[in-house]
C-alpha positions as CSV (number, residue, x, y, z in Angstrom):
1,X,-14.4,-0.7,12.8
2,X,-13.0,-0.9,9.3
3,X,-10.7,-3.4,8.3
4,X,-8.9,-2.6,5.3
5,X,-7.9,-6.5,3.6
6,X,-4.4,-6.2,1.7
7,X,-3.0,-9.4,-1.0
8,X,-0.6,-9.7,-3.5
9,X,3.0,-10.4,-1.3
10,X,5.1,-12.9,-1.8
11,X,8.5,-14.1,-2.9
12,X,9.8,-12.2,-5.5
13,X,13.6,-12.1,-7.2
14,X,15.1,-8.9,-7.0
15,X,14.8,-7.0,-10.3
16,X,10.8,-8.4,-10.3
17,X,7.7,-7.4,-9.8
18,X,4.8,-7.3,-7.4
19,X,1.1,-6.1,-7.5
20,X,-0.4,-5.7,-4.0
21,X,-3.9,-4.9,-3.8
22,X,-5.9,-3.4,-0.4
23,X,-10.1,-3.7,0.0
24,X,-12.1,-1.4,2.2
25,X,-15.8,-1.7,3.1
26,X,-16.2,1.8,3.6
27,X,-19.1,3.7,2.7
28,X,-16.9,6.5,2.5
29,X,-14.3,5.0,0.6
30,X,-14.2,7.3,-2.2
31,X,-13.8,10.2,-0.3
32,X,-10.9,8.6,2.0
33,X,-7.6,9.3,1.7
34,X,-5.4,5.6,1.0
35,X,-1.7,4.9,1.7
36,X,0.9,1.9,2.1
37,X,3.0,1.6,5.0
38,X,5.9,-0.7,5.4
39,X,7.3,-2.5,8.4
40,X,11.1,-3.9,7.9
41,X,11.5,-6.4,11.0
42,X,12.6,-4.8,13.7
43,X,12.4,-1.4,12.2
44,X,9.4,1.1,13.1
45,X,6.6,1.2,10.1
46,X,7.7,3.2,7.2
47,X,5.4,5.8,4.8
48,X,5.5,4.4,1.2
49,X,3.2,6.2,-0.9
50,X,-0.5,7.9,-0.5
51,X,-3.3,9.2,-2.9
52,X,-6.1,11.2,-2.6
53,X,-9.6,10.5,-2.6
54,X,-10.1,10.7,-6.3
55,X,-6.6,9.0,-7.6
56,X,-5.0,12.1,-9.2
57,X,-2.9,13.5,-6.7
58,X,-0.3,10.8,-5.6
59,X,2.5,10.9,-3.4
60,X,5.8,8.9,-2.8
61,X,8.4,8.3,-0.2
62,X,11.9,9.3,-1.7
63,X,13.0,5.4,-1.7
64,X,10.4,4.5,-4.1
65,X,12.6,6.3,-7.1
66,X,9.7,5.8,-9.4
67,X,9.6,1.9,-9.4
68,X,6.1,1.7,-7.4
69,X,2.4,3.4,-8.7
70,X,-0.3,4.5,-6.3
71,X,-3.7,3.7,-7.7
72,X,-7.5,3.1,-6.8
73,X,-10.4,2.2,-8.3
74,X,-13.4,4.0,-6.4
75,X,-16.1,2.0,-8.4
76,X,-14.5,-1.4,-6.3
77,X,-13.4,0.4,-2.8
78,X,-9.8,-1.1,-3.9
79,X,-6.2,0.6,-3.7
80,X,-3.4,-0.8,-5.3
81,X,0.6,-0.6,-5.3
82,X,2.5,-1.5,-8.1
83,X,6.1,-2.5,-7.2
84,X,8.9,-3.0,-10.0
85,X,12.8,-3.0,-9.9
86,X,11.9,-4.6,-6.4
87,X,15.7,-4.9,-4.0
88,X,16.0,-6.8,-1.0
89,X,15.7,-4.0,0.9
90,X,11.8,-3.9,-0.4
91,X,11.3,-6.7,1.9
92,X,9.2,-5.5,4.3
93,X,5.0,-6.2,5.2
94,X,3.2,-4.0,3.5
95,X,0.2,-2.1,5.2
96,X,-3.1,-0.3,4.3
97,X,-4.1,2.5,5.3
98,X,-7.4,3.9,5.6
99,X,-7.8,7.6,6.6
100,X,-11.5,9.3,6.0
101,X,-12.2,12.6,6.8
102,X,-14.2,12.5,9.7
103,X,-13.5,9.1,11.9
104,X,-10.9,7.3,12.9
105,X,-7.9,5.6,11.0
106,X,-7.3,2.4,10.3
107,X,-5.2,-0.4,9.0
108,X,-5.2,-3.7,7.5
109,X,-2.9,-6.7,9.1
110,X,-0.9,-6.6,6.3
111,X,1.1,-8.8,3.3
112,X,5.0,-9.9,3.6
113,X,6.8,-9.1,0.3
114,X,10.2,-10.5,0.3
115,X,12.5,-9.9,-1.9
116,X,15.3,-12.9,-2.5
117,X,17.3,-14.8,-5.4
């Protein structure tokens, strides 16, 4: 079973930044779709943004309003998300998400981000 490692969260002021990062020992890595989920407490897990297997084609959840990047780097197995103008409402843990072609889905136990002055 894969186990896709996230980093990166912690406490953060709103109007900040934060740079979470997601590892995947996958031989099939660079051929694997990547995504990050969110979970608010209490709330079911939310979609936050996904890109392709080669890093050009990128996708966002309409929250996101252009303050978080998608990226990967194949060459490390690594995803990242780059979160600015964070709001409290960003508070949330952030998931991995690991989605080859063939084979089963899988995710990593996630990183809390909270957003607070």
């Amino acid at each position: 079973q894969v186990q896709p490692v996230e980093s990166g969260g912690g406490l953060v002021q709103p109007g900040g930044s934060l740079s979470l990062s997601c590892v995947v020992s996958a031989p099939t890595f660079s051929t694997s779709s990547m995504g990050w989920y969110r979970r608010v407490l209490g709330k079911d897990m939310e979609y936050v943004a996904r890109v392709g297997p080669r890093g050009s084609s990128t996708m966002y959840a309409d929250f996101v309003k252009d303050r978080f990047t998608i990226s990967r780097d194949n060459a490390q197995n690594m995803v990242f998300l780059q979160m600015n103008s964070l709001e409290p409402d960003d508070t949330a843990v952030y998931y991995c998400n690991f989605a080859p072609i063939r084979g089963t889905e899988s995710w990593g136990q996630g990183t809390q981000v909270t957003v607070s002055s």
